[in-house]
C-alpha positions as CSV (number, residue, x, y, z in Angstrom):
1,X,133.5,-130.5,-63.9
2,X,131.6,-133.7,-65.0
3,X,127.5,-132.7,-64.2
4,X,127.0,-135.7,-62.5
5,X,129.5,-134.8,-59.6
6,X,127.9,-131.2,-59.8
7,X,124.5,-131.8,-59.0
8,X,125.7,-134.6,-56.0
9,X,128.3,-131.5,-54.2
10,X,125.2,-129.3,-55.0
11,X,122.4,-131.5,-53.5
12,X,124.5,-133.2,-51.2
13,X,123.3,-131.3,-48.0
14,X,119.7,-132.0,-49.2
15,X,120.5,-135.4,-49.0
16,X,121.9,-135.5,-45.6
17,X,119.1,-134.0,-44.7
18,X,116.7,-136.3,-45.7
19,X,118.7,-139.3,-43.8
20,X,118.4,-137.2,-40.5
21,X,115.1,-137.2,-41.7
22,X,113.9,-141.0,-42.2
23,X,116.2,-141.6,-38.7
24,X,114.3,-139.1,-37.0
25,X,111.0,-141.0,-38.2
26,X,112.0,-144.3,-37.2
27,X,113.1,-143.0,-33.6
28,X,109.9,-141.5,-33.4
29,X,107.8,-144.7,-34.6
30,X,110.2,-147.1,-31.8
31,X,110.1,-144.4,-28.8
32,X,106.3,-144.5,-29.7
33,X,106.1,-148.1,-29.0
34,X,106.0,-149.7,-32.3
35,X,108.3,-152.7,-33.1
36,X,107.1,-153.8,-36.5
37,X,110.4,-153.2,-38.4
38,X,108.7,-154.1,-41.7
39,X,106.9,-151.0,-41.5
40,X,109.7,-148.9,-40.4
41,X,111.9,-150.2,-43.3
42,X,108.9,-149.7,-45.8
43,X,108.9,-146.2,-44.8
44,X,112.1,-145.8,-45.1
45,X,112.3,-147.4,-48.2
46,X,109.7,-145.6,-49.6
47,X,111.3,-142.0,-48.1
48,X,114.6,-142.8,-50.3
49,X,112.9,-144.0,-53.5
50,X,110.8,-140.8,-53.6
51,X,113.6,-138.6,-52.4
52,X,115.3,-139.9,-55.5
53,X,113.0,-139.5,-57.5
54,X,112.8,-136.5,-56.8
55,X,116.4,-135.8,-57.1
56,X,116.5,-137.5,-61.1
57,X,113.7,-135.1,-62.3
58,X,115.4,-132.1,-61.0
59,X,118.3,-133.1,-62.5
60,X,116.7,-134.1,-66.1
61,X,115.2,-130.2,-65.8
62,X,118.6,-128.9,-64.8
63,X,120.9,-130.7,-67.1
64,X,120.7,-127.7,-69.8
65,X,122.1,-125.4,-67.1
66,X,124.7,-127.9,-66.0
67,X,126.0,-128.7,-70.1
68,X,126.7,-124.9,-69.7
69,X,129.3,-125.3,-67.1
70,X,130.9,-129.3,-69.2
71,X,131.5,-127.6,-72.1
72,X,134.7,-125.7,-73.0
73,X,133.6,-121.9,-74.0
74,X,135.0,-120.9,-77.2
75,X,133.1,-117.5,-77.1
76,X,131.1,-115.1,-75.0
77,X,127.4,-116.8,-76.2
78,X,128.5,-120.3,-74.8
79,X,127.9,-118.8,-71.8
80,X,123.9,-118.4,-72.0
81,X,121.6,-120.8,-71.0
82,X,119.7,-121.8,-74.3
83,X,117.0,-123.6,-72.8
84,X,115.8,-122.9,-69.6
85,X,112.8,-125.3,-67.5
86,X,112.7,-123.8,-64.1
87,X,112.1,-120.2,-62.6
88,X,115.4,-120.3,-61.2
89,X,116.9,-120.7,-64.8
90,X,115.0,-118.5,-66.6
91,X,115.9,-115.5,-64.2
92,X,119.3,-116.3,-64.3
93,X,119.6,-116.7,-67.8
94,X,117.9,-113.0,-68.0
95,X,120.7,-111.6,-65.7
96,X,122.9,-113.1,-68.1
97,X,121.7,-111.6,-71.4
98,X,121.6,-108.5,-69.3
99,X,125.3,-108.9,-68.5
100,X,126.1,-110.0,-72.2
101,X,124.4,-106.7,-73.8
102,X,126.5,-105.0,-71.3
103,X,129.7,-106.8,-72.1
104,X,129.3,-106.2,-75.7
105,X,128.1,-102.4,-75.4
106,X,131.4,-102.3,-73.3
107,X,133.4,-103.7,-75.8
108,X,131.8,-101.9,-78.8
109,X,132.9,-98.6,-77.3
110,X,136.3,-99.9,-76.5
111,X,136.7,-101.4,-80.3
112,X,135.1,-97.5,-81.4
113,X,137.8,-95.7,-79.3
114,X,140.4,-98.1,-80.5
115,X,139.3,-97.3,-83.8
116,X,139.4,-93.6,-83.8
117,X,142.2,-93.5,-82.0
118,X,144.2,-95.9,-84.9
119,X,143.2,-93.6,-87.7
120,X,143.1,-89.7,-85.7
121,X,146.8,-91.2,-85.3
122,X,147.2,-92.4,-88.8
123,X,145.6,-89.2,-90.1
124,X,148.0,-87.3,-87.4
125,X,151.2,-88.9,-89.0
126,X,150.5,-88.4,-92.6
127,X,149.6,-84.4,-91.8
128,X,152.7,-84.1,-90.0
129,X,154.9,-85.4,-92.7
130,X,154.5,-81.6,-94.7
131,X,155.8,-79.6,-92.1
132,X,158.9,-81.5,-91.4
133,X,159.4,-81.9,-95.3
134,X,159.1,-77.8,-95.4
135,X,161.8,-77.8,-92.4
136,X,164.2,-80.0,-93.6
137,X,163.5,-77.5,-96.6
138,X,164.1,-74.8,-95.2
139,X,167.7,-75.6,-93.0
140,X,169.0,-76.7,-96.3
141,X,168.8,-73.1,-97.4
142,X,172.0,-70.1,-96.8
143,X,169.7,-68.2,-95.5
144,X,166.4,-69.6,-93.0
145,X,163.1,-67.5,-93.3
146,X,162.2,-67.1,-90.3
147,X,158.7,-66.5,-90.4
148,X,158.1,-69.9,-92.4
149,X,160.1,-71.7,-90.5
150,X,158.1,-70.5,-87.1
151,X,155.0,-71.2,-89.3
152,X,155.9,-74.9,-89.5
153,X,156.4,-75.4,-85.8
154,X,153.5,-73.7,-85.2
155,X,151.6,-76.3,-87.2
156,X,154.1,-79.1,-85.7
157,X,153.1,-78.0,-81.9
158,X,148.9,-77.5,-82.9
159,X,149.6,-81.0,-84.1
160,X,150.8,-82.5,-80.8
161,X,148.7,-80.5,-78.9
162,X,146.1,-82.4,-80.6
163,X,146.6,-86.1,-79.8
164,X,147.8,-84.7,-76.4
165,X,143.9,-83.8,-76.1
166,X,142.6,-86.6,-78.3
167,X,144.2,-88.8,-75.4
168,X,143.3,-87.0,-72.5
169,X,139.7,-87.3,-73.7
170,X,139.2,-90.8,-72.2
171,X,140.4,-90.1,-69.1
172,X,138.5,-86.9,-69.2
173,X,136.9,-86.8,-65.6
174,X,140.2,-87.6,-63.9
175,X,141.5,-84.4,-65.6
176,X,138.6,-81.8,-64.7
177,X,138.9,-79.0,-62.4
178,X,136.0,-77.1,-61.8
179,X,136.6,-73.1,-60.6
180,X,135.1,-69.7,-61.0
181,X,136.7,-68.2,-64.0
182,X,136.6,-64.0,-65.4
183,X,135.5,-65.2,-69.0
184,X,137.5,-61.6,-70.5
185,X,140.5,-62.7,-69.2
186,X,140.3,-66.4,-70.2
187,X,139.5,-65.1,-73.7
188,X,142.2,-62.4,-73.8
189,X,144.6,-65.0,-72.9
190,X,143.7,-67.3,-75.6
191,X,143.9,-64.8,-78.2
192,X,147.4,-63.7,-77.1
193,X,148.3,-67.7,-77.6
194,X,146.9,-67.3,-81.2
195,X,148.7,-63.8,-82.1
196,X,150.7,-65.1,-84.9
197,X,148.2,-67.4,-86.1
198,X,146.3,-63.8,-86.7
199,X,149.0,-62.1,-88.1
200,X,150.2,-64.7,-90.8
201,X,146.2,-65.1,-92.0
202,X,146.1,-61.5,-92.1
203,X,142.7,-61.6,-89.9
204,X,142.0,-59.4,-86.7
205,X,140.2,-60.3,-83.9
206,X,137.7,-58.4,-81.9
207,X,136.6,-58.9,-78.4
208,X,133.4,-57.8,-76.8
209,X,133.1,-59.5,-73.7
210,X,132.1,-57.7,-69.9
211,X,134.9,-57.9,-67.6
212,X,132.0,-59.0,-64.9
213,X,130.8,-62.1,-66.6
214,X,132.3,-64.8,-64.2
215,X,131.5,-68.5,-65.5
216,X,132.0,-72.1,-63.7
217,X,134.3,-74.3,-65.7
218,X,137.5,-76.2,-66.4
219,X,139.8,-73.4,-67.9
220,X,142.4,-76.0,-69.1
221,X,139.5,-77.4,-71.3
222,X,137.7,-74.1,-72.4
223,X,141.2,-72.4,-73.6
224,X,141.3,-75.8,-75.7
225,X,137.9,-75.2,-77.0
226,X,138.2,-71.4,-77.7
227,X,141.3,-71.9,-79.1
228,X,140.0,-74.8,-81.5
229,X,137.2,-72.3,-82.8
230,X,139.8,-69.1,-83.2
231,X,142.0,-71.6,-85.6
232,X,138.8,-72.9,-87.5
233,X,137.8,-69.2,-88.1
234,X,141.1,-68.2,-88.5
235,X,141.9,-71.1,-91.2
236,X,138.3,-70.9,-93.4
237,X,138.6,-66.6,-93.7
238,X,140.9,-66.5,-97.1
239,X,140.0,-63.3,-97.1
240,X,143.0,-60.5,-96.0
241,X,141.7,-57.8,-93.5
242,X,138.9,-59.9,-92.5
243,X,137.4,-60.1,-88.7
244,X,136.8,-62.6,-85.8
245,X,134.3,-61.3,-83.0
246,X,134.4,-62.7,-79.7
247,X,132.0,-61.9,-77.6
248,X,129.6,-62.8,-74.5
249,X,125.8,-62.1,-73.7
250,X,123.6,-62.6,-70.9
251,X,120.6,-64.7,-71.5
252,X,118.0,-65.8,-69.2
253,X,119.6,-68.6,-70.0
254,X,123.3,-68.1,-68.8
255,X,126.5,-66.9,-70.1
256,X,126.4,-67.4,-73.8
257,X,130.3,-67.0,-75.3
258,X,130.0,-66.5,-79.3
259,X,133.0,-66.5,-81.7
260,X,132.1,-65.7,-85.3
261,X,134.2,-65.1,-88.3
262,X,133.7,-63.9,-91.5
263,X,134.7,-66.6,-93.2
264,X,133.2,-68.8,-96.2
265,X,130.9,-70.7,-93.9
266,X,130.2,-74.1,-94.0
267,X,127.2,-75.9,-96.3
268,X,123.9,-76.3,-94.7
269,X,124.3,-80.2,-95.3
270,X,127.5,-79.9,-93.7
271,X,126.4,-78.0,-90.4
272,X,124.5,-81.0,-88.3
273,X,127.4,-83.3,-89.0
274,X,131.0,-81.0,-88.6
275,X,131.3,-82.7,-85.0
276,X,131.6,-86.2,-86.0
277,X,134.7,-87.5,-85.7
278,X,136.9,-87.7,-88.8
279,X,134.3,-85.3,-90.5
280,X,135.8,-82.7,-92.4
281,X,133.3,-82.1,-94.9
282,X,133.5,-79.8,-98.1
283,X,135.4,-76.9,-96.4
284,X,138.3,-79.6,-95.2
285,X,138.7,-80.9,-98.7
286,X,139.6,-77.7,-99.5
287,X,142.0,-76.8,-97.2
288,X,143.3,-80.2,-96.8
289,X,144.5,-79.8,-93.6
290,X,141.6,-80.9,-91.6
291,X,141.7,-84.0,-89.4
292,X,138.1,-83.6,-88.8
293,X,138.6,-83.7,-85.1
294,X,138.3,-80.7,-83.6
295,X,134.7,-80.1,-83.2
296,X,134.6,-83.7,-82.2
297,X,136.6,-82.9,-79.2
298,X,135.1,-79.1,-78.5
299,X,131.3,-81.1,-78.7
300,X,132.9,-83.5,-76.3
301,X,134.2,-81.3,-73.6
302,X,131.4,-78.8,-73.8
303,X,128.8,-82.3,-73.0
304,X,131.1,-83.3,-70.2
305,X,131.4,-79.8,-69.0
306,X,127.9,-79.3,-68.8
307,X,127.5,-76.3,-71.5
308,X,125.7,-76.4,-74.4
309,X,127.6,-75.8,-78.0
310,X,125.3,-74.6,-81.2
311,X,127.0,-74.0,-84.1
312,X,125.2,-71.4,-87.1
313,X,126.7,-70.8,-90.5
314,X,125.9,-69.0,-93.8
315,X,128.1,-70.1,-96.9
316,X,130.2,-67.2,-97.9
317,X,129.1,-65.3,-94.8
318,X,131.0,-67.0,-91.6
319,X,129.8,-69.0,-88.9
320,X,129.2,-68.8,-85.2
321,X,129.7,-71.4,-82.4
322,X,128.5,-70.5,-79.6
323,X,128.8,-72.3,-75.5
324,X,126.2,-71.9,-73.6
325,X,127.0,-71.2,-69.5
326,X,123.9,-72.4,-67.8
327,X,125.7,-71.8,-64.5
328,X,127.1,-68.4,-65.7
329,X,126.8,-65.1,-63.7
330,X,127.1,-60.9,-64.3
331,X,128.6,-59.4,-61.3
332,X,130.7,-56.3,-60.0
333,X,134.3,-57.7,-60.7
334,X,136.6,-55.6,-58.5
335,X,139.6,-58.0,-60.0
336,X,140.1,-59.4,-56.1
337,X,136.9,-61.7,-56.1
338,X,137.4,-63.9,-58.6
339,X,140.4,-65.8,-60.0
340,X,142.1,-64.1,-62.4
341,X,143.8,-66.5,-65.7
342,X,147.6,-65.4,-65.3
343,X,149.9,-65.5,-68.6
344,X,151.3,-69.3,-67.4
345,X,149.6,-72.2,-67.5
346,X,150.7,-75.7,-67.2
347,X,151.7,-78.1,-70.1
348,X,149.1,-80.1,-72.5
């Protein structure tokens, strides 16, 4: 819209006003008596050439803020006020720096996500290529071996599970349930899942963890954590015969849940940064099978959960991750009190 037809529809009310106005004068001036028109129309002419006046400077210190609203936007910064001459400007072009830092801190995070999402799925596809190579492998053979070929899907369904999680992740509040959960049975369960994940690596777990420690949580999300560290200390132990220890304390603190291998550790440089995303550090290069995700989403849903996650390591003599349960609680577990984690749970 031209700025000339702007500031008329905006001051046009002023305008009426000040004819009521200059009427209301003259009335006044020819109820009080007076018929010397020359005055009245002096008045009157001098009411108009000062309300004008008026009217042009405001619109020469406006006419920035108007050449905003002329021009065609080609991008978000056309939409500031460069120069603004009045209080009224100035605070609104404030609000809309404010809204612009917010618009592109928005949009950032959305080009970030985007981002990690193009190459977790990039990364995804190019992993998953080996274990339907090793597949189509193995069906071309008289006889199948079983074990590998159970191996492969294994790796094919930790691979979907994966970007199953990855993409639940933004929408991660609309997906959290809350609820008192046994912490044994949660982690019993959880190693049952991993069994043959055990079995192949030749590794054994142990679990120390009292049947009364009861902890507030998503379980959906914590069997997805636990389970991501069982298959990180399961995947860095090369070692046959070797042990994982689960366990749980009490702390002043909470309910602190610790899983420690005895694997071959991860650097001291390495430590701070395993839970970027895409990081896979020394350890993945040697395995080259890690997507550097993982910790990324265990760090993640521990935040959003609430608990705190520390991770300790010693090259060549395992590491521990530990979650902190801020909100966790010992008590007499008579199995009837608290809900129990059945054997079923529902699809990823």
């Amino acid at each position: 819209m031209n700025k000339y037809k702007l500031f008329i529809k905006e001051h046009a009310a002023f305008l009426l006003f000040q004819l009521v106005l200059l009427l209301f004068i003259v009335l006044l001036f020819w109820l009080d008596g007076a018929r010397d028109w020359s005055t009245a129309i002096y008045a009157v002419l001098m009411g108009i050439l000062l309300t004008f006046g008026y009217l042009l400077a405001k619109f020469i210190t406006r006419r920035s803020f108007y050449e905003v609203f002329e021009r065609e936007p080609g991008r978000m910064e056309d939409a500031l006020i460069g120069r603004p001459q009045t209080p009224e400007h100035r605070m609104t072009a404030q609000y809309m720096r404010k809204l612009y830092r917010l618009y592109h801190s928005d949009v950032q995070k959305l080009d970030a996500a985007q981002h990690r999402q193009l190459h977790f799925i990039n990364q995804w596809v190019h992993q998953m290529k080996t274990p339907i190579s090793v597949l189509g492998l193995l069906l071309q053979e008289e006889e199948i071996d079983r074990k590998s070929f159970h191996e492969e899907l294994d790796r094919l369904q930790d691979g979907l599970d994966a970007v199953l999680v990855n993409a639940r992740l933004e929408t991660f509040e609309d997906d959290m349930r809350i609820e008192r959960v046994v912490l044994e049975d949660l982690v019993r369960q959880v190693v049952t899942e991993h069994k043959r994940l055990f079995i192949t690596n030749g590794v054994f777990p142990e679990i120390h963890v009292d049947s009364g420690f009861v902890v507030a949580t998503d379980p959906k999300w914590l069997k997805i954590m636990l389970g991501q560290f069982l298959t990180n200390a399961v995947k860095y132990t090369f070692e046959k015969r070797k042990k994982v220890y689960v366990s749980a304390s009490s702390t002043d603190e909470g309910i602190q849940l610790t899983v420690q291998d005895e694997g071959i550790g991860i650097p001291e440089t390495d430590v701070k940064r395993v839970t970027r995303a895409f990081f896979t550090g020394e350890n993945g290069r040697k395995t080259g099978e890690s997507t550097g995700m993982g910790l990324y989403i265990a760090s993640e849903v521990s935040g959003r959960l609430g608990h705190t996650l520390t991770i300790e390591s010693k090259v060549d003599e395992g590491t521990a991750v530990s979650v902190l349960f801020s909100n966790g609680e010992a008590v007499e577990n008579d199995g009837t009190k608290n809900r129990r984690i059945d054997g079923s749970d529902e699809n990823l």
